[in-house]
C-alpha positions, 0 to 999 in steps of 0.5 A, a space after each residue: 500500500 503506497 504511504 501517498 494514500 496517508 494524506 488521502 486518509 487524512 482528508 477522509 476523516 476531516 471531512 466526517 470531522 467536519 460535518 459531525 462537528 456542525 451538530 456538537 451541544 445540539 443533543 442530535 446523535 443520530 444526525 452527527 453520526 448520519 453527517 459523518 457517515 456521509 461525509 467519509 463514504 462520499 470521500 472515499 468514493 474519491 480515493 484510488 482503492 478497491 476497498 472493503 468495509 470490515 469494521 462498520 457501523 452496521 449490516 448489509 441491512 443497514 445501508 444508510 451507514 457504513 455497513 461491513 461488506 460494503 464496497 467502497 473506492 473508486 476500484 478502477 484499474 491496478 488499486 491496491 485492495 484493502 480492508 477498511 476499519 471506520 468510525 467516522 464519529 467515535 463519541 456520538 453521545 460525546 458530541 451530542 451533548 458537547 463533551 471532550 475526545 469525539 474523533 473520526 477515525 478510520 484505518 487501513 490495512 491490506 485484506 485480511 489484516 483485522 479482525 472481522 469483529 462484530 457488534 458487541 461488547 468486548 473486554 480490553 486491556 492496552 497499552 503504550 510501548 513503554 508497558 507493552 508486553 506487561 499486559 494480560 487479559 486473562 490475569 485480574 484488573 489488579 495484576 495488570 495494573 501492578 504489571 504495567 506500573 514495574 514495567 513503567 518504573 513507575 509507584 502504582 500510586 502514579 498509574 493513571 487508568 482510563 476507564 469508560 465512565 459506565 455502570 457495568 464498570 461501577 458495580 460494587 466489587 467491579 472494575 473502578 472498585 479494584 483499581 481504586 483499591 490498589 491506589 491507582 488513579 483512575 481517568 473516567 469518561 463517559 464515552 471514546 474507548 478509541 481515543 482512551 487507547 490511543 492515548 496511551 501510546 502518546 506522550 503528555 496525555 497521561 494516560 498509562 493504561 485502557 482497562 474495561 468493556 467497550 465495543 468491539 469494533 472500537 477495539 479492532 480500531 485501537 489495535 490498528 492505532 496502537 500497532 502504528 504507535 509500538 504498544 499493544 492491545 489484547 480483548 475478549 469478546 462479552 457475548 450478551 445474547 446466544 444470538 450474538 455468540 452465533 454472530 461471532 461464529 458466523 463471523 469466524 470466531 469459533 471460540 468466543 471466549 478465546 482471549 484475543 492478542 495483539 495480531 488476532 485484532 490488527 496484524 502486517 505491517 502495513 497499515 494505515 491509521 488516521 484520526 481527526 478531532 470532532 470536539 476537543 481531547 487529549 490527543 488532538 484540538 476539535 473542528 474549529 469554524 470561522 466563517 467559511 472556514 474549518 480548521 481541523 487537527 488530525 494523527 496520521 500513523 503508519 506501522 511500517 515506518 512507525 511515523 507520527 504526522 500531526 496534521 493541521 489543516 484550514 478548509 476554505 468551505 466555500 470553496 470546496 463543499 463537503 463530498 456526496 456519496 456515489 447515488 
């Protein structure tokens, strides 16, 4: 996959930036992520790839969004055939009542590369460089935090720990309860697991480690990211239903419970990874509107070369109008 397509990437997810962030504090969360959704399909429409939708926001059934197995791509001529892994808004709640971290994000690999998870909830861990190899999903919230504070040279008492702000998470006993228990400090936000994971790879954000359930694709996305930065992540999938245990089967995943390393989620060497703040986080500044203009900050990341791009970029919008998707 040629690293030209990074910047191509990039403009796919200013674009879902841009159009969701239109929507933040209005309490509309369908609307933001139906504009976002809109805006990266018509700009992929405009990119020199035979793509293939792996992660999504829904089925085949579900085509105002970007389902998984939608095809995607100009697909004209000799294209480089890749899977594609989108959220073009992480963070709908996050937007809708104006709160921190709501990203774009999408990441590209070629086929066969991600997981092809479905939509349920999954049990992560993750990590930075500075702790990877200390982590272990099948070992207690405790063990892990001790594991990552000696391979971070650090007290346990100055391990901060991002956690989504969730009742599953809240219960007496449960994953807030042990961490506090042992001294560590937590992080809790009410959505944006994503932007929690890639957070621990990134220097001055404070972040040490990601613990808790979340979604599942979410997962596939910050393994891709955490691939591009030399940290790690590793999940388990938390089946609610036998239904959902028969999606994941149909999907591949024999074993359900099996714990899921680092290139079961994101694997090669090639892959692309780019994000676009919608409101402002840790990582990257928000959309920002003046007039007819946007300003946007984006992450590009490749794992090849484990290059960082931090992208700032002004969008004259009168002058180019955000793109429509292929009728």
């Amino acid at each position: 996959m040629q690293r030209e397509l990074a910047i191509e990437f990039v403009r796919v997810t200013e674009a879902a930036a841009i159009a969701s962030a239109r929507w933040m504090g209005r309490g509309d969360k369908e609307s933001a992520d139906q504009a976002a959704v809109d805006s990266m399909r018509g700009m992929l429409d405009t990119v020199d790839i035979d793509g293939e939708v792996v992660i999504g926001e829904g089925e085949i059934d579900e085509a105002p969004m970007l389902y998984i197995g939608e095809k995607i791509g100009t697909r004209d001529g000799e294209v480089p055939k890749v899977d594609i892994a989108v959220d073009p808004l992480e963070g709908t709640t996050i937007i809708a009542e104006g709160r921190n971290n709501a990203l774009s994000v999408l990441a590209v690999a070629q086929r066969g590369c991600f997981l092809n998870a479905p939509d349920m909830y999954m049990n992560k861990i993750a990590v930075g460089p500075a702790a990877k190899g200390s982590i272990d999903i099948e070992k207690s919230a405790q063990e892990n935090v001790k594991s990552v504070a000696e391979a971070m040279d650090k007290p346990v008492k100055d391990v901060t720990v991002f956690i989504l702000d969730k009742e599953r998470h809240r219960t007496e006993g449960g994953l807030v309860d042990q961490v506090r228990e042992i001294g560590a400090k937590i992080k809790l936000i009410p959505d944006g697991d994503v932007a929690g994971a890639l957070a621990t790879g990134l220097e001055d954000t404070g972040v040490d480690l990601l613990m808790g359930i979340g979604g599942a694709p979410e997962g596939v996305l910050a393994a891709a990211g955490l691939k591009c930065l030399g940290g790690e992540v590793q999940a388990r999938l938390v089946p609610k239903t036998e239904e959902e245990v028969q999606r994941a089967k149909e999907m591949g995943l024999e074993d359900v419970e099996a714990p899921l390393r680092m290139d079961d989620l994101a694997t090669g060497d090639n892959i692309i990874f780019s994000a676009t703040g919608v409101t402002n986080g840790e990582m990257l500044n928000g959309v920002r509107f003046d007039e007819e203009k946007a300003k946007t900050d984006s992450l590009v990341m490749r794992s090849k070369t484990g290059t960082l791009r931090f992208v700032k970029a002004v969008h004259k919008l009168d002058q180019k109008p955000l793109p429509k998707a292929k009728k």
